[in-house]
N, C-alpha and C positions, 0 to 999 in steps of 0.2 A: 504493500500500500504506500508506504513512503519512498519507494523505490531509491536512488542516489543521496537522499537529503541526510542520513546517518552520515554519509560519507563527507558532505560537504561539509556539517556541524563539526565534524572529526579531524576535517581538513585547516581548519581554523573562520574560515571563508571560500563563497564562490571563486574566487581570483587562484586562491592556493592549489584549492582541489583542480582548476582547469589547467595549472600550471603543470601539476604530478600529471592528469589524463594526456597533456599533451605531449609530455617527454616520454610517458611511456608507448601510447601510442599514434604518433605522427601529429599532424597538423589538421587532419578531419575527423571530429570524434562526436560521441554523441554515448547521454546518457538521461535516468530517468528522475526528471523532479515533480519528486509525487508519482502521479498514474501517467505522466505529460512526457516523452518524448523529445528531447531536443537534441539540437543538433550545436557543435562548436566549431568557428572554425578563427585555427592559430597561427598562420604566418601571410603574407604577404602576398604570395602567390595565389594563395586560395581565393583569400579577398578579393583580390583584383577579379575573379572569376565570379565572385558572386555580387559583389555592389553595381549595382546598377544606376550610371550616372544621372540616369530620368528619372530615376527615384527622388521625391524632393523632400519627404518625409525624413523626422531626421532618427536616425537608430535610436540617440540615447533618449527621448522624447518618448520613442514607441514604448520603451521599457518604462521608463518613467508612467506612462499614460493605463498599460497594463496593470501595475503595480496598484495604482489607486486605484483600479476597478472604475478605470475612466472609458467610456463610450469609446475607443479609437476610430468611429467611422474612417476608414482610407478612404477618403474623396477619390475622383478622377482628377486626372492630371492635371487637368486648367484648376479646377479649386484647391489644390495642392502649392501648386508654380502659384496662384494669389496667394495663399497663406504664407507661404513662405517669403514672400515680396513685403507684405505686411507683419512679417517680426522683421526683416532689412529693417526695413523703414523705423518701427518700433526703437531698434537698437541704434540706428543713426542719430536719430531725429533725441530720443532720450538723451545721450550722452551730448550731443552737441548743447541742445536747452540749457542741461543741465552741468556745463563743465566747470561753472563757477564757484555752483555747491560740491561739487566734485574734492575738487580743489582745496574750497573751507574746509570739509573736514578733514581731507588729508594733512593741511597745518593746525589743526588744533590736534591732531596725534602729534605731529612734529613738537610742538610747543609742549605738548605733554611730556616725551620723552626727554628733551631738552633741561626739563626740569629738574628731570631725574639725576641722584648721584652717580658718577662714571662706576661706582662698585654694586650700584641693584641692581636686582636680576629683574629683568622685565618679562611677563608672561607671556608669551606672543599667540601661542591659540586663541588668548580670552581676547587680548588688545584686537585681532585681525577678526576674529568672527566680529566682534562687537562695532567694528568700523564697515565691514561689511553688509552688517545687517541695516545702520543708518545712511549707508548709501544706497544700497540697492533697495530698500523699501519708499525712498526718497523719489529715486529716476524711475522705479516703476508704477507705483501706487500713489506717488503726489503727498502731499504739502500736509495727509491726516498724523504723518510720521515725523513730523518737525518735533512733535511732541515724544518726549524721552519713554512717558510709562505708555505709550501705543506699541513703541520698535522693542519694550521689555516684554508684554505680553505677546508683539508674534514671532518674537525669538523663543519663549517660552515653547509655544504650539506649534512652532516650526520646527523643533527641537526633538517633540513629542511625535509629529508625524516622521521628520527624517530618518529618525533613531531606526522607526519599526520599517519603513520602508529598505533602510542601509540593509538592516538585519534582520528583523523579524518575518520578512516576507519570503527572506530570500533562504532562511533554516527552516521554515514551514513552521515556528514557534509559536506566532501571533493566533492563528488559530485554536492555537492549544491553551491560550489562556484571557478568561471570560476578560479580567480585570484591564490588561494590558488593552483587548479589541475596543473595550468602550473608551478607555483614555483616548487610546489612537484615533475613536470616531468622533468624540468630544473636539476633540483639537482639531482635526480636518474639519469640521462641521462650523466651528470658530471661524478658521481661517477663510473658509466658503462663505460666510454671511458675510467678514469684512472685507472680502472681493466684489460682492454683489450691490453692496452699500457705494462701496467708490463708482462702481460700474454707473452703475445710478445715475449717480450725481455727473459722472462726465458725460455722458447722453446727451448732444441736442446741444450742448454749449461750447463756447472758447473759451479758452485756461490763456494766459499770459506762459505758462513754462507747458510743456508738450513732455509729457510723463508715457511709457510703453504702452500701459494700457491705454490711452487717446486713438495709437497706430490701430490696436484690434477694432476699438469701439466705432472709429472712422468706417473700416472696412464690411466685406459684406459677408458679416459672419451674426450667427444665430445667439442668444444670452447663455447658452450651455456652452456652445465651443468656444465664448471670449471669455466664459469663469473657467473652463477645464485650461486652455491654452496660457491665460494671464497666471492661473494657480502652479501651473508646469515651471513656466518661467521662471516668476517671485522664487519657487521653492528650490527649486537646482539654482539659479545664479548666485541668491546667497552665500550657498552652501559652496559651490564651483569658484567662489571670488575670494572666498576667505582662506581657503585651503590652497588657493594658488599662491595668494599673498602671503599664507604662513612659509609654504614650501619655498616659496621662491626665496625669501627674505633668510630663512635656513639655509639653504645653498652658498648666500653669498656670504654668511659670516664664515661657512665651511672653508670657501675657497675665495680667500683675499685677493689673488690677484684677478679672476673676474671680479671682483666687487669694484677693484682697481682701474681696470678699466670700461665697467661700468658709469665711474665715479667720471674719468675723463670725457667718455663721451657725454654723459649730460653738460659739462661742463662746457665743451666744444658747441655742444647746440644751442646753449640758453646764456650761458656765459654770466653776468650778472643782473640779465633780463629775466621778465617773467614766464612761466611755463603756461606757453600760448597750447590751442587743440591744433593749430598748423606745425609748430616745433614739434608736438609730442610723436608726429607722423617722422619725422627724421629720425628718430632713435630706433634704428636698427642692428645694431650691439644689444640691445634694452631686449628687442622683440626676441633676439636666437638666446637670450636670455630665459624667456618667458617661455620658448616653444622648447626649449632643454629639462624647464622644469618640470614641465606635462609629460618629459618621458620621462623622467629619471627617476620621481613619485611616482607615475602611474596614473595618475591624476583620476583619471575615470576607466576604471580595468576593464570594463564588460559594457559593450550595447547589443542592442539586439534589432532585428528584423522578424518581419512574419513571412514567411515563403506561400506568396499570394497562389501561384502556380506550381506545379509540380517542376524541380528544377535540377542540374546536376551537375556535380561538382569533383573533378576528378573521375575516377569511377563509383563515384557514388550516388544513388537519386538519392535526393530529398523530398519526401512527402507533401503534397498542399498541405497550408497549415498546419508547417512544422513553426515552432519555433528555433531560430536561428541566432544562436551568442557569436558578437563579434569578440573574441577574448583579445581584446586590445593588450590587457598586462604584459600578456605572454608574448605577441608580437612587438610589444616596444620595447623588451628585452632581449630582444631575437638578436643573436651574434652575428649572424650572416648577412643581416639588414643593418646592425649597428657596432660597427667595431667598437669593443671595450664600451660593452654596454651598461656597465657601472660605474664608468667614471664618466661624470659633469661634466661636457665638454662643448661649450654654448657653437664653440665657432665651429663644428661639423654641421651646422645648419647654414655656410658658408657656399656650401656643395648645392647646386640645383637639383639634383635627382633626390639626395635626402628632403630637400621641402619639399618634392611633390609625393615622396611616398608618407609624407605627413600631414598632406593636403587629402590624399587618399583614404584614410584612416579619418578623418573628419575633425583635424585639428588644425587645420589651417585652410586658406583659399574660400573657393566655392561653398565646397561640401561641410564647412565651418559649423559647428553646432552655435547656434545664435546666444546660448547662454555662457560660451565659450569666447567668443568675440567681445563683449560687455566685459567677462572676468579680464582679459587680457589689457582692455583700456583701461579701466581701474584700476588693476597693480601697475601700470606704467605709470601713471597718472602718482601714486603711491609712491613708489619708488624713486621719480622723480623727485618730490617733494625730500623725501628721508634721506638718500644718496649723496646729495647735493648739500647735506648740513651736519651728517651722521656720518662715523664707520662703526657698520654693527657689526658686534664681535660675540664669537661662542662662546659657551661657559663650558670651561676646562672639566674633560669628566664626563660630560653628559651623553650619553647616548641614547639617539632618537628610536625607537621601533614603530613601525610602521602598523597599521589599522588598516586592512583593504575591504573597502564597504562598496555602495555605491559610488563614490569620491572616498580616494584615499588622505588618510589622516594619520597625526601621529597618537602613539595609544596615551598617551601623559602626557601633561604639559610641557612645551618646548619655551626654554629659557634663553635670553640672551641680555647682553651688557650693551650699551650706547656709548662713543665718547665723539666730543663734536670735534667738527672738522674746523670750524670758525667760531 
C-alpha cells in the first residue's frame, strides 16, 4: 500500500532516495509512491528527450499545484503561452514598480548589520527569511504588508503550509495524522481568504505601485486560477528568495576570493553612485554568482511533469498519466555535465554551452521558473547593497548540513560575522 514511501522516509528525503535509485540504476528509473507509479529521470540527456520546448507550463508549478490538491486544469497552448506572458509581465512590471522599496529594505538590513559588533554572530536563516518575507509579500500582494504583524502572521501560515508541503506530503505523513491535516488546512484556508480579500480590492481599479497580483487580475483569467496561480507564486518565491539569499551569502563568506571579486565588480559598476535597476543588469560576475549557487545547494532538487500522452524515453515507454520527476539534484551534480561538481566555481558559467544546459533545466533563459527570476533580482539587489559596505565572514567551526525538501535548506541555523569595509 505505501509502496517506495518506507524507502524515501528511510532515505532521509525524496532528493537522497532518487540520488541512491539513480547510481544504482542508471539515469531512467521509476518507482512506487503510494499505489502511484512514477517515473525519474537523472541526467541530461534524458531530459533533453523528454522536455518539450512548447511546453509552457512550468515543472516546479505543476508539482507545486499537485501538492495542494490544486485544480491543475492544462489549458491549450494559447491559454498557456497567455499565462505564462502574464506572470512575465507580473515579474517585470513588480520588481520595476517596486525597486525602491526593494532597495529600502535591503538598507535597513544593511544598517542593521552595521550596527552590529564585528564579534556577533548574526543568524542569517532568520535575518534572510524575514527580509524575504517583507519583500516579497510587498511586490506581490501590495501595500496590506507595510504592516509588521500582517508579514508575522503569513510567515506564521506560510511556514505551517511549506513545512507539510517540503515534507509531509512528500513521506505520505500528513495523512496519517488528524492534528497536523487540520493545522495544515487552517493555515492554507488563512492564506486563501487573505489572497481573495487583496484580489478584491485590486479588481476594476488603478494602484499608483503595480504589485504581481494586478498582472493576473488584468488578464483573462477566472477568480480560482488568479487565487490558485497568485497563492503558487507568494508561496515558492518567499521560500525560493530566502534560501537563495541565505545560500548565496554562505558561499561567499566560504570563499573570499569570489566575495572578492564580487566586491570589485559592484564597485566597477556603481562606483560611488546609486544602485540604479539599469546598473543592476551589468553585474554579470553577481548573476554566475547566483546561477553557481542554484547548483551547488540544489536549490530546488525535484520538478515534475504529467506525461499528457503516452511517450518514450530511451527504451522505455512511459505510460499517459504517469507522473514524471525531473531529479534536478542529481543532475546538477552530475560529473560528466559538471566538472568538480563540488566545488563553487561561479566562472564555469563563463562557458556558453554550460548556461544553456542551465537554461535547459529551467534555471535560466526562456524556460526560467518565474519565481526563480524574482529570487535572482532580489539577492542581487541584496547583495549589492551588503557587498559594497560589508565583508561577510564564517564562523570558525561551523559546519552547514544540508535539509533537501522542496527548496533546499540548511538543517540549523547558519551563522556568520560582518566587518565593514568603510
Amino acid at each position: 500500500r505505501d509502496g517506495n514511501l518506507p524507502d524515501i522516509v528511510n532515505s532521509g528525503s525524496l532528493h537522497e532516495f532518487l540520488v541512491n535509485l539513480h547510481e544504482r540504476y542508471g539515469p531512467v528509473v521509476s518507482f512506487w509512491f503510494g499505489r502511484r507509479l512514477v517515473v525519474s529521470l537523472g541526467s541530461v540527456d534524458v531530459l533533453k528527450q523528454h522536455i518539450n520546448p512548447n511546453k509552457t507550463s512550468d515543472p516546479f508549478e505543476t508539482m507545486l499545484k499537485s501538492l495542494l490538491r490544486y485544480q491543475s486544469e492544462s489549458g491549450n497552448v494559447s491559454e498557456n503561452l497567455m499565462r505564462k506572458k502574464l506572470y512575465e509581465n507580473g515579474v517585470t512590471n513588480s520588481l520595476r514598480s517596486n525597486f525602491a522599496l526593494l532597495l529600502k529594505l535591503s538598507e535597513e538590513l544593511l544598517d542593521k548589520w552595521l550596527s552590529y559588533p564585528e564579534s556577533q554572530h548574526v543568524p542569517l536563516c532568520q535575518h534572510m527569511l524575514g527580509f524575504a518575507m517583507k519583500s516579497v509579500t510587498q511586490m506581490v500582494m501590495g501595500s496590506t504588508f507595510e504592516d509588521e504583524q500582517e508579514v508575522i502572521r503569513f510567515q506564521k501560515n506560510h511556514g505551517t503550509v511549506w513545512s507539510e508541503i517540503g515534507k509531509g506530503f512528500l513521506d505520505g505523513s500528513l495523512d496519517k495524522s488528524t492534528t497536523r491535516k487540520k493545522q495544515y488546512e487552517d493555515a492554507l484556508m488563512q492564506l486563501e481568504s487573505i489572497l481573495k480579500k487583496i484580489i478584491k480590492e485590486r479588481k476594476g481599479r488603478n494602484f499608483s505601485e503595480h504589485i504581481f497580483i494586478d498582472s493576473l487580475v488584468q488578464g483573462d483569467l477566472n477568480d480560482q486560477q488568479i487565487l490558485e496561480d497568485s497563492m503558487i507564486f507568494s508561496l515558492a518565491s518567499c521560500i525560493i528568495t530566502a534560501k537563495l539569499c541565505t545560500w548565496a551569502v554562505c558561499f561567499l563568506t566560504t570563499y573570499e576570493e569570489v566575495q572578492k571579486k564580487l566586491y570589485e565588480e559592484i564597485d566597477q559598476v556603481f562606483g560611488k553612485g546609486p544602485v540604479t535597476p539599469e546598473n543592476i543588469e551589468e553585474l554579470r560576475y553577481c548573476r554566475q554568482v547566483l546561477c553557481e549557487t542554484v547548483r551547488t545547494a540544489t536549490l530546488t532538487p525535484v520538478s515534475a511533469r504529467l506525461q499528457d500522452i503516452e511517450g518514450k524515453i530511451d527504451k522505455f515507454i512511459i505510460p499517459r498519466e504517469t507522473l514524471v520527476l525531473y531529479a534536478l539534484g542529481v543532475v546538477l551534480q552530475d560529473p560528466s555535465t559538471w566538472p568538480s561538481p563540488y566545488k563553487f566555481d561561479p566562472e564555469r558559467f563563463d562557458d556558453e554551452s554550460v548556461m544553456k544546459t542551465f537554461s535547459l533545466l529551467g534555471f535560466s533563459g526562456t524556460q526560467e521558473c518565474p519565481e526563480l527570476r524574482f529570487a535572482y533580482m532580489v539577492t542581487t539587489v541584496l547583495l549589492s547593497v551588503l557587498v559594497r559596505r560589508l565583508h561577510l565572514l564564517s564562523v570558525e567551526g561551523q559546519v552547514i548540513e544540508t535539509k533537501y525538501e522542496l527548496v533546499t535548506s540548511s538543517k540549523e541555523e547558519a551563522w556568520i560575522t560582518v566587518s565593514k569595509r568603510y
